[in-house]
N, C-alpha and C positions, 0 to 999 in steps of 0.2 A: 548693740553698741551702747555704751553706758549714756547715761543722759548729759551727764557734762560733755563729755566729747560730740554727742550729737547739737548740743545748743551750739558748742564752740563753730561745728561744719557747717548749723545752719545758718551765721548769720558772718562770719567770715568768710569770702571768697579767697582764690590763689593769691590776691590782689589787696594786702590790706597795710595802710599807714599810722603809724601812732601820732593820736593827736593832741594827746597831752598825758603828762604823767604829775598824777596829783604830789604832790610836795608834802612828804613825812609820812605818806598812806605804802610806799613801796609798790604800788599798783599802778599798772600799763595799759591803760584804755586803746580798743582799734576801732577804728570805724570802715564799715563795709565801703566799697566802693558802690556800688547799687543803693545800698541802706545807710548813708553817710549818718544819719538823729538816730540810729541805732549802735551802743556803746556795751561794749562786753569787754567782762575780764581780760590779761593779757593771760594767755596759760604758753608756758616755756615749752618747748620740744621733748625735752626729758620726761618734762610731769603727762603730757597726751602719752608717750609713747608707756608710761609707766600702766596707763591709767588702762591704755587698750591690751599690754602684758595681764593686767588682774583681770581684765575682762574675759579673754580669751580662756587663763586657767578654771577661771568657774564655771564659762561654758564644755569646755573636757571634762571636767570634774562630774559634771552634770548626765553628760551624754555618758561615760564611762559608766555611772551606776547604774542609769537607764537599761546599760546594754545587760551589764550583769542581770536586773531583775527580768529581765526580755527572756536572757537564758536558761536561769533558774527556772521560771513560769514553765517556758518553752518543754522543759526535759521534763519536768511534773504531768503537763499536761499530755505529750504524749506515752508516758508511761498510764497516764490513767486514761486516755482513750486508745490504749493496746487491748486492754481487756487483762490484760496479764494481771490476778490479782494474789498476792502472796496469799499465801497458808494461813490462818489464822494464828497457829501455835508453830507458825518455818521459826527454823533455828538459826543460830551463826553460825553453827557450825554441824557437820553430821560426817559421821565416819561409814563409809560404806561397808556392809557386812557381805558375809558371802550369802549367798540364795538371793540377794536384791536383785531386779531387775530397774530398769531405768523406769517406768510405769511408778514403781515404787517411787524412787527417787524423786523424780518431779512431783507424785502428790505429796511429801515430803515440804516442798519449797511452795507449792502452787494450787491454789484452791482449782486450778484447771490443767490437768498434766502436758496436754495439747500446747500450751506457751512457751514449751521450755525451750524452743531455741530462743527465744525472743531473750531470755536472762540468761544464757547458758554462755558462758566468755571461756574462751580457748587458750588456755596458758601457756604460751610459748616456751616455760622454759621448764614445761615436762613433757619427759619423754612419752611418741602415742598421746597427745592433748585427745583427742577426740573419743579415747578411752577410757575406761572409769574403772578400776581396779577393786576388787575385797580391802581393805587400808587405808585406801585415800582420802582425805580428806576436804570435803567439801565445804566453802565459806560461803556464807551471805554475806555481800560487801554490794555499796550504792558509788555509783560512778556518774557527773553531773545529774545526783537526783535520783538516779532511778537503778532499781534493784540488780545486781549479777551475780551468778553463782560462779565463781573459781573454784580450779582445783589446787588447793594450797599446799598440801604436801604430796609428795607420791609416796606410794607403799612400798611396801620391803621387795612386794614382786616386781614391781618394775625395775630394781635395781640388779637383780638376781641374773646370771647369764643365761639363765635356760627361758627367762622371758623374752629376750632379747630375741630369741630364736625360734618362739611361738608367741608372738605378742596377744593373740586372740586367745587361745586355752584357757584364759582366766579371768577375760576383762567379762564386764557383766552386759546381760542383753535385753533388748527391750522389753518381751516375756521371757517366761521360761520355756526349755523346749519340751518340760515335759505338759505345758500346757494345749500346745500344737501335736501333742504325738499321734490325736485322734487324726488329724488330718494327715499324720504323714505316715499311718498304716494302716490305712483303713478308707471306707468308703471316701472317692474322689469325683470330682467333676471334670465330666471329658469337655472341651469344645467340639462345636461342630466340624470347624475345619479341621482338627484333629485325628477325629476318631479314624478316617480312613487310610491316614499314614501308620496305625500301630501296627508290630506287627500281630497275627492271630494264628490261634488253634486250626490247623485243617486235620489233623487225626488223631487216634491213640494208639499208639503201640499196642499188638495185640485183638484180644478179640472182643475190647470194654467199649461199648456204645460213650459211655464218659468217664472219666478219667477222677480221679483223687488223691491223697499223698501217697505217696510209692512209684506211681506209675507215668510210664514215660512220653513223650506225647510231641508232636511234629509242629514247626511253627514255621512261617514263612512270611518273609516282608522282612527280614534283620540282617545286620551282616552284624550281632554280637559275639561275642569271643567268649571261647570258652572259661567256664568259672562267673564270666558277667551274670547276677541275680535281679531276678523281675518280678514284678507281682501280677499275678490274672486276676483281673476284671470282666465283671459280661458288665454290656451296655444293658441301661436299665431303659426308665420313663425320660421320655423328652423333658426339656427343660425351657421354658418358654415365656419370654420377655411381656410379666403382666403389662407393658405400656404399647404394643402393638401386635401382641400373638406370635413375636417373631423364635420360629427356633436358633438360639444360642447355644444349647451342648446337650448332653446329656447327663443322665446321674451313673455315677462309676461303681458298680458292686461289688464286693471284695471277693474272690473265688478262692486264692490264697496266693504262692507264693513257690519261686523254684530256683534251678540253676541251670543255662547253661551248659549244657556237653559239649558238644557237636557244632558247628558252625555248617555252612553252606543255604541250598532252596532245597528242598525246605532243611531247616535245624533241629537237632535233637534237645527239647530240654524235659530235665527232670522236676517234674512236682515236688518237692518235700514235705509242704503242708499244703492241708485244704480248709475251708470251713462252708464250703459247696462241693455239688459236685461241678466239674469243670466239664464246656461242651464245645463243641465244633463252633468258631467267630467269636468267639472271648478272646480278650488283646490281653497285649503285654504292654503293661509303664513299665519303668525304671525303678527298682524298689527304692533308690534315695530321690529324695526330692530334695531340691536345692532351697532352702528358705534363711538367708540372713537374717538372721537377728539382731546384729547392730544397727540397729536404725534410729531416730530421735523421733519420737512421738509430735504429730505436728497438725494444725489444722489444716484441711483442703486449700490448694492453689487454685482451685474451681468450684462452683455451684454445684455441690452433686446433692443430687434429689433421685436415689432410686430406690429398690426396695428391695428385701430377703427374698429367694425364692429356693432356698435348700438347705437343711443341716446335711453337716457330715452326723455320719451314725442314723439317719434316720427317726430321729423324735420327730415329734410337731409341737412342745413346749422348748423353748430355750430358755436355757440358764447360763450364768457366770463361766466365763471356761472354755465354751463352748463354739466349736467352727462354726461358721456362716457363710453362704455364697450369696452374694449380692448383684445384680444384672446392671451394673457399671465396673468398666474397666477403661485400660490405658486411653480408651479413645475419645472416652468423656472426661479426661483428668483425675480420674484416680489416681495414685501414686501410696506406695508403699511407704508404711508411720501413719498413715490419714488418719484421723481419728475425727470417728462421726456420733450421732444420735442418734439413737433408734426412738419412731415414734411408733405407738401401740394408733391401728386402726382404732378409729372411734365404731362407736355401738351402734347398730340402727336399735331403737327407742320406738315404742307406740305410743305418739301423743293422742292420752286418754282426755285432754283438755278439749284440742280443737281439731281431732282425728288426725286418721292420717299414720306416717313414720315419719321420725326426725333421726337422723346421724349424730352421734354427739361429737365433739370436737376429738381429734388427734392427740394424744400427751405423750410425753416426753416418759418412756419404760427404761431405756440402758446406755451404756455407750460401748462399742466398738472399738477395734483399733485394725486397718488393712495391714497384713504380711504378705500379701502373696496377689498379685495383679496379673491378668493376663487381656486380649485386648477388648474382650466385652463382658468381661466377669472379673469378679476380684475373691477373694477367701478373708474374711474379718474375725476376732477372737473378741469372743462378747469380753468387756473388763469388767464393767458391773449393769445389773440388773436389777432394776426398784420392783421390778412385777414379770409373772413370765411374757418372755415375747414368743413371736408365731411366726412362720412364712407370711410373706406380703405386707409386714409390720414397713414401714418407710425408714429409710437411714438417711440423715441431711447433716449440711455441715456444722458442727458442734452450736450451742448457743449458750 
């Protein structure tokens, strides 16, 4: 309340009489009822009610920019306690080429490719928003304060009628698939409760103790149909949860690969490659494996601290590229896009000082990225690698 208005309440009550009006001054003395030797201005109805109108506008005025810098701060602050931090040299704009995958893309915008849904804004008013075309054109634009990537124009394919009718064939994926091909032809990891649902080899056609390309061979446990293509696997070495020795699956060997004849118990299929010889309890997967690729790179929605405990292909150095099975799955929160760090086991060291071993600390070697989860294993594609990694290296969630 301004101060003249407050003098005038405090010393006027409901109750007030004029008790003289000075001659030639134009001024209206009141005295209090309570405080009769106490004499204040006269102030007219118009001039208080003017006086409490400017009061009130400078208090909005006030409170109105408060709010605004409240909000500005507010959208600063939680973009820079996101962690989302742009690229050093992100652009305003990027036009997507063909061969990018989204991995590209986001390090493109984000010193951490892991963020990108956190900037990634969904443009209603292209067709498939959630997909990202060879053409299309990507903006960096800030929205109260803080960074979002749009898709600003769509490309010539999206408009084209034959996209309309395969919308996927061309939109771009997280990796490439020929970065996974290792895993999706070649050595796999069985689960445990898996392995004794495949179906397997009970004979060979003939008078071959084991079988190889050409020849024909009996399988039972399947009602697949004829022409359906499988690949043979023998169960290899157990595979076993370095945090409590527990077995979780096996390592999947590649025997080769066939078709289908015959249906029935047992089924007739033909080998047509080998790159073993194939024997009596070696199973059949599916030779496609189903792996989407449109996912958005993201960091874990849970704590995961587990660790490698297999390449595909069998190395014992990992590099860039390259498959991973990791002994977390759906049941500890995994999920497909997870994108983790891999820490290199530290050293054990002889302290030649004050005897003894010492361990040296853990460092941060690579990052990951999960395509393929099942419920106590997951399958991760190394993205980059500072140094080689090894089985029982640790994967934890990005930092």
């Amino acid at each position: 309340m301004p101060p003249e208005i407050a003098r005038f309440h405090r010393y006027l009550g409901p109750k007030c009489d004029v008790i003289s009006s000075l001659k030639g001054t134009g001024t209206t003395y009141y005295s209090n009822a309570k405080k009769p030797q106490v004499l204040v201005p006269c102030m007219e109805h118009e001039e208080i009610m003017s006086l409490r109108k400017n009061y009130l506008n400078n208090r909005l005025r006030m409170i109105a920019v408060a709010l605004v810098a409240a909000l500005t701060l507010g959208s600063l602050s939680a973009f820079s306690q996101s962690s989302a931090r742009l690229a050093e040299n992100a652009p305003d704009e990027y036009v997507v080429q063909v061969g990018d995958t989204l991995w590209d893309i986001a390090g493109t915008f984000l010193r951490d490719p892991w963020y990108w849904p956190e900037i990634w804004y969904v443009n209603p008013q292209v067709e498939n928003p959630h997909l990202i075309y060879p053409g299309d054109v990507l903006a960096l634009t800030y929205v109260s304060g803080t960074p979002r990537v749009t898709n600003q124009m769509g490309s010539s394919f999206r408009l084209s009628p034959e996209a309309r009718a395969t919308p996927l064939t061309e939109a771009i994926t997280s990796v490439s698939y020929e970065t996974i091909s290792a895993f999706l032809s070649s050595g796999v990891v069985i689960e445990k409760d898996e392995v004794d649902s495949l179906p397997y080899l009970v004979a060979t056609k003939g008078d071959h103790l084991v079988a190889a390309a050409g020849n024909t061979v009996y399988v039972r446990g399947t009602g697949a149909q004829p022409g359906e293509r499988f690949n043979v696997v023998h169960i290899g070495d157990e595979l076993v949860d370095p945090d409590d020795n527990r077995l979780i699956g096996y390592q999947g060997i590649e025997v080769g690969e066939g078709t289908m004849r015959r249906s029935g118990d047992p089924a007739t299929f033909a080998l047509t490659d080998s790159k073993r010889e194939a024997n009596q309890g070696d199973r059949l997967i599916p030779a496609s494996v189903e792996v989407p690729l449109n996912f958005f790179p993201k960091a874990p929605s849970s704590n995961i601290d587990g660790q490698i405990i297999a390449v595909v292909g069998g190395v014992t150095q990992i590099g860039q590229y390259q498959v991973v099975v990791m002994n977390r799955g759906t049941s500890d929160g995994m999920g497909v896009g997870d994108v983790l760090s891999v820490w290199q086991r530290g050293e054990v060291v002889r302290d030649r000082v004050e005897g003894g071993n010492v361990r040296l600390p853990d460092e941060v070697a690579g990052t990951l990225m999960v395509f393929k989860v099942y419920g106590e294993i997951s399958y991760g594609l190394v993205m980059e690698a500072t140094q080689s990694l090894h089985t029982l290296d640790y994967v934890r969630n990005p930092i």
